[in-house]
TORRORO-956136 format. One record per residue: residue number from 1; residue in three letters; x, y, z of N, C-alpha, C in turn. Coordinates in nm, 3 decimals, padded with zeros to 5 digits. Example, Ala and Ser with C-alpha at 12.3 -4.5 7.8 and 13.67 -1.06 7.14 Angstrom:
2
+-----+---------+---------+---------+---------+---------+---------+---------+---------+---------+---------+
! num ! residuo !    n_xx !    n_yy !    n_zz !   ca_xx !   ca_yy !   ca_zz !    c_xx !    c_yy !    c_zz !
+-----+---------+---------+---------+---------+---------+---------+---------+---------+---------+---------+
!   1 !     ALA !  01.319 ! -00.569 !  00.780 !  01.230 ! -00.450 !  00.780 !  01.320 ! -00.330 !  00.780 !
!   2 !     SER !  01.285 ! -00.225 !  00.708 !  01.367 ! -00.106 !  00.714 !  01.290 !  00.003 !  00.787 !
+-----+---------+---------+---------+---------+---------+---------+---------+---------+---------+---------+
END
This chain:
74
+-----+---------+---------+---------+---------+---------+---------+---------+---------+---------+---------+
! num ! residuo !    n_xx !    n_yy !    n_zz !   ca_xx !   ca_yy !   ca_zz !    c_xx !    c_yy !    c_zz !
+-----+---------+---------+---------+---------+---------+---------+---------+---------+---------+---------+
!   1 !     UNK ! -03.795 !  03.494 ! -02.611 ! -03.831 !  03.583 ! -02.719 ! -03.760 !  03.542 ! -02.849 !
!   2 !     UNK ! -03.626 !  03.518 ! -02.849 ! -03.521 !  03.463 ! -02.951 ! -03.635 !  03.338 ! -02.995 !
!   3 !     UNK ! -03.663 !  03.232 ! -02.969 ! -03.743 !  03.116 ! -03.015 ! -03.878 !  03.155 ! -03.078 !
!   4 !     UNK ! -03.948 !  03.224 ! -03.055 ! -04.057 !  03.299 ! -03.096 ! -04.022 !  03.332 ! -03.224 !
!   5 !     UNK ! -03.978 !  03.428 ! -03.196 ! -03.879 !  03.512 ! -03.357 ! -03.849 !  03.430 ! -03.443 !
!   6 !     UNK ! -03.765 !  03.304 ! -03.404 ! -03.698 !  03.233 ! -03.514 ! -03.803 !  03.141 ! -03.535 !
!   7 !     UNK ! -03.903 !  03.080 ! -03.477 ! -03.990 !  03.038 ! -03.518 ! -04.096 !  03.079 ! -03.618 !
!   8 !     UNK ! -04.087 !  03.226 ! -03.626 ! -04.147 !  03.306 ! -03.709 ! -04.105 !  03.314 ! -03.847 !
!   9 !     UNK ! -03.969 !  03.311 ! -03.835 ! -03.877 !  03.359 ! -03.967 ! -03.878 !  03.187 ! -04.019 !
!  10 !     UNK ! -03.919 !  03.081 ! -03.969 ! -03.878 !  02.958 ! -04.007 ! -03.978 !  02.913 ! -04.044 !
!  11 !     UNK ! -04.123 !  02.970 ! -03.996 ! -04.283 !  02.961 ! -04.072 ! -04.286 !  02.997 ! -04.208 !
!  12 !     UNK ! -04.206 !  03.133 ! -04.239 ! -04.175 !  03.234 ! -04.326 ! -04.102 !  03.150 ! -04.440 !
!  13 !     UNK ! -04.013 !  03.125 ! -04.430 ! -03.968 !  03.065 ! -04.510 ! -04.029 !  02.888 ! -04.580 !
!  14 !     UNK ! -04.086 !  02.828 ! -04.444 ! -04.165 !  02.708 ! -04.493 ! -04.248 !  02.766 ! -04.626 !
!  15 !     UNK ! -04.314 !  02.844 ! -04.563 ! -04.434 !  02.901 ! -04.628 ! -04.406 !  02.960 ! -04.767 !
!  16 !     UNK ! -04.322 !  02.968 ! -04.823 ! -04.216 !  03.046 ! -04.921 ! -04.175 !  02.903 ! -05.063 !
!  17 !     UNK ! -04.175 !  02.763 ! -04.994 ! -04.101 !  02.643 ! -05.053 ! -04.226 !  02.605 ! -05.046 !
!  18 !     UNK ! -04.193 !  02.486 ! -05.201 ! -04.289 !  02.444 ! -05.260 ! -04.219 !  02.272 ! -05.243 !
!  19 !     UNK ! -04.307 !  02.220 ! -05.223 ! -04.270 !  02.006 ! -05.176 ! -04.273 !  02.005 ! -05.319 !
!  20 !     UNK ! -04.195 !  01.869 ! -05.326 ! -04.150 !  01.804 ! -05.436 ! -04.144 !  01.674 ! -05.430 !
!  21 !     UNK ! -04.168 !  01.550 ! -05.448 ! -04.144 !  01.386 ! -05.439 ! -04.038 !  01.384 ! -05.531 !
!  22 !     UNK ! -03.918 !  01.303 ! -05.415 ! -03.811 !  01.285 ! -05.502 ! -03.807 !  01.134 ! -05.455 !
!  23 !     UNK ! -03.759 !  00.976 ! -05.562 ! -03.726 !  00.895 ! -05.531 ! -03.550 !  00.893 ! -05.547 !
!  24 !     UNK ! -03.507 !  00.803 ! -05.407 ! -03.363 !  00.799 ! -05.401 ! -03.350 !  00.650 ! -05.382 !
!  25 !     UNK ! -03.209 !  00.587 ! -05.457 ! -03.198 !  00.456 ! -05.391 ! -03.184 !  00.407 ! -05.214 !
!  26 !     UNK ! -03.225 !  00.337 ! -05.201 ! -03.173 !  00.275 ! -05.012 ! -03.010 !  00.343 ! -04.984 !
!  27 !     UNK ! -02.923 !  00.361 ! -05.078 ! -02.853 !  00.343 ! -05.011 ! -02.803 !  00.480 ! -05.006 !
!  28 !     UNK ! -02.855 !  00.624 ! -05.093 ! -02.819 !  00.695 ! -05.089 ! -02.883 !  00.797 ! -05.009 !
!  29 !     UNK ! -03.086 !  00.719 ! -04.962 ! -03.093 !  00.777 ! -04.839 ! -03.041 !  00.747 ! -04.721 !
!  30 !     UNK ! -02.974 !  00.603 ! -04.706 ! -02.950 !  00.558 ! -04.584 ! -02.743 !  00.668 ! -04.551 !
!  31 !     UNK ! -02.729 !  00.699 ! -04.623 ! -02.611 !  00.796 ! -04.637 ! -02.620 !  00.930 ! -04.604 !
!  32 !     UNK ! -02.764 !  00.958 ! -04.659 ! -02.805 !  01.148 ! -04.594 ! -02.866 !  01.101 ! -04.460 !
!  33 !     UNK ! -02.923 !  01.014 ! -04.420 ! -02.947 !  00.941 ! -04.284 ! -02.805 !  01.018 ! -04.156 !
!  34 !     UNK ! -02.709 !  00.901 ! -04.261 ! -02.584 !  00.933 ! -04.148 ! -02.529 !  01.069 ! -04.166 !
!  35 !     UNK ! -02.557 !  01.166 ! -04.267 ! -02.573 !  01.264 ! -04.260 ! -02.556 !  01.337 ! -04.154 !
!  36 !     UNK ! -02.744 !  01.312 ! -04.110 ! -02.794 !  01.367 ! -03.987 ! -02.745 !  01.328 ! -03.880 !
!  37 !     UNK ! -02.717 !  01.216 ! -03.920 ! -02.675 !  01.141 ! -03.776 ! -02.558 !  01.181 ! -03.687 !
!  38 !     UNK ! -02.425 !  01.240 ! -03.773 ! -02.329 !  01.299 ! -03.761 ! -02.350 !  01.440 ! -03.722 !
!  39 !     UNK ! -02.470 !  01.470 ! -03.712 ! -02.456 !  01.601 ! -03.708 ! -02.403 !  01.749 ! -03.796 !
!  40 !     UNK ! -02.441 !  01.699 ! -03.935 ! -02.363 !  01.739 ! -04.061 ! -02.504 !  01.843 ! -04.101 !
!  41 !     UNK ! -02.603 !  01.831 ! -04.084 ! -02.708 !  01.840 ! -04.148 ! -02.833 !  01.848 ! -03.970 !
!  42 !     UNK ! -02.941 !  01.943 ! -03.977 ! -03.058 !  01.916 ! -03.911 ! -03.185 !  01.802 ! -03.948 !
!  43 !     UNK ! -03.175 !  01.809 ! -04.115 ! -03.264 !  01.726 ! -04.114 ! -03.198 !  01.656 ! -04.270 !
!  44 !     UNK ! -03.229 !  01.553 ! -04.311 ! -03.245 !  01.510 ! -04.472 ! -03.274 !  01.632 ! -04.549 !
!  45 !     UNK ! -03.386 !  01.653 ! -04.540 ! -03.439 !  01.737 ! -04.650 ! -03.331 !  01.891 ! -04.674 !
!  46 !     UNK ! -03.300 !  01.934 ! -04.547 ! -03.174 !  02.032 ! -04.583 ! -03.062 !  01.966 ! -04.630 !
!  47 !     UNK ! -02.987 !  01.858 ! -04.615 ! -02.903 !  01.802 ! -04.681 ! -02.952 !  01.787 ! -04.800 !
!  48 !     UNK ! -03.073 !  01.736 ! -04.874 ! -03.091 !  01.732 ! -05.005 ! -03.114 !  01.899 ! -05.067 !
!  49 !     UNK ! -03.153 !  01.999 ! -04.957 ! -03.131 !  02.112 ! -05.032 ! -03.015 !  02.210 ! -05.040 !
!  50 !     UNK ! -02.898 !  02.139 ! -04.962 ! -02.772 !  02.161 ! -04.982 ! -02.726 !  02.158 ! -05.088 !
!  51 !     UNK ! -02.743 !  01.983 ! -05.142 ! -02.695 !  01.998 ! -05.229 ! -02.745 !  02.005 ! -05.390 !
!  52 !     UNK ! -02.887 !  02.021 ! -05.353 ! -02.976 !  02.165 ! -05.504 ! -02.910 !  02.281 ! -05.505 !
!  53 !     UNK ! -02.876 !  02.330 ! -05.399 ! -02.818 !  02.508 ! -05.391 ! -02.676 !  02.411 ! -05.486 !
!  54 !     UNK ! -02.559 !  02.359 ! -05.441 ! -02.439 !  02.312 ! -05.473 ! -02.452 !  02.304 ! -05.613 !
!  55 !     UNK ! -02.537 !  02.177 ! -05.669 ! -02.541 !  02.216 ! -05.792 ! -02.598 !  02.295 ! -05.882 !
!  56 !     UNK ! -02.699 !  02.357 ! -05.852 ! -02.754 !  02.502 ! -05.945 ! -02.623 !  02.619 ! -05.914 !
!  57 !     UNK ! -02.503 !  02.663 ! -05.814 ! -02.425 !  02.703 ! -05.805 ! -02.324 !  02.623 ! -05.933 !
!  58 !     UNK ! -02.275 !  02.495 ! -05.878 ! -02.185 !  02.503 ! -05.984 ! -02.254 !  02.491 ! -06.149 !
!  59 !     UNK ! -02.351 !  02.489 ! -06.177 ! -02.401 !  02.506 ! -06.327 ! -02.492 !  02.624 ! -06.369 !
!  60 !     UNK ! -02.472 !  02.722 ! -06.289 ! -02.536 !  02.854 ! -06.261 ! -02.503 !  02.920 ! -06.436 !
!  61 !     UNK ! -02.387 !  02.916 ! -06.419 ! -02.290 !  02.954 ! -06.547 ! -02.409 !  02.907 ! -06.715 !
!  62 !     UNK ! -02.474 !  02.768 ! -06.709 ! -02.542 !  02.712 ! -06.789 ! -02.647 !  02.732 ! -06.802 !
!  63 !     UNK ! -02.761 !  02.779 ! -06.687 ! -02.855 !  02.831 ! -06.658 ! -02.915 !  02.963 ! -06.687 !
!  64 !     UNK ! -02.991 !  03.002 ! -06.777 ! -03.017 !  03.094 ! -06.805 ! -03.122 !  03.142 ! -06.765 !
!  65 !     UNK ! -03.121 !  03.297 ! -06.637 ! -03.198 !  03.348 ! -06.572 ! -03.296 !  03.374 ! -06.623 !
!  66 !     UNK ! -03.415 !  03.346 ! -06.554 ! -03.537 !  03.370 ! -06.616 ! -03.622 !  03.523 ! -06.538 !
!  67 !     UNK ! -03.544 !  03.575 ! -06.459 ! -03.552 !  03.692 ! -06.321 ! -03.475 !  03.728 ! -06.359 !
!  68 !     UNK ! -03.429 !  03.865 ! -06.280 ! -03.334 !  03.899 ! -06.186 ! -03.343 !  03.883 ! -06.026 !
!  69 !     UNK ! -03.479 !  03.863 ! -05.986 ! -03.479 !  03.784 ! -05.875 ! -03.441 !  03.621 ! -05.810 !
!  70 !     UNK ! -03.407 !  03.611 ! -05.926 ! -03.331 !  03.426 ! -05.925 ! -03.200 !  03.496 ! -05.803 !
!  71 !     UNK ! -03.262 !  03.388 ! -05.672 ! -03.164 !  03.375 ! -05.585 ! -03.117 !  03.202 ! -05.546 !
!  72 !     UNK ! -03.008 !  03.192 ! -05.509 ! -02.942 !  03.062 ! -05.466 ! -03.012 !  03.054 ! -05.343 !
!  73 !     UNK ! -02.998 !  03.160 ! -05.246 ! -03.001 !  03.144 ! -05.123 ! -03.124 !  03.157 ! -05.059 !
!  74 !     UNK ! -03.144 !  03.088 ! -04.944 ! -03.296 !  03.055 ! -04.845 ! -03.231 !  03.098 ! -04.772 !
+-----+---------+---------+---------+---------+---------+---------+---------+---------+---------+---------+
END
C-alpha cells in the first residue's frame, strides 16, 4: 500500500515540473554521475535540482518575489 501511495505523490509532483535542456561540460556531468554513484543523490536530475533549490536559496535575498506562493521546496 506504502508503494502505491508514494507512487502517487511522485506522479503528483512529476506532473507539477516543467523539463528544461540544460548543456553541461563532460566533466561536470561525469561528477553528478559519481554523484549517483556514491549514493549522494537518486538520480542526476535531483542532484541538478539540489543544487537550483541551493542557489535560488542562497540569492533568494536578490530575487524579487513575483508570488507569495514562490516556494523553494518540492
Amino acid at each position: 500500500m506504502y508503494d502505491s501511495c508514494l507512487t502517487g505523490v511522485i506522479s503528483l509532483l512529476v506532473l507539477t515540473m516543467k523539463r528544461i535542456t540544460l548543456r553541461l561540460p563532460d566533466q561536470q556531468i561525469a561528477l553528478l554521475e559519481e554523484l549517483v554513484r556514491n549514493g549522494e543523490f537518486p538520480t542526476v536530475s535531483e542532484a541538478v535540482r539540489d543544487a537550483v533549490r541551493e542557489l535560488l536559496q542562497k540569492r533568494a535575498g536578490s530575487v524579487k518575489k513575483e508570488s507569495e506562493d514562490f516556494s523553494l521546496k518540492v
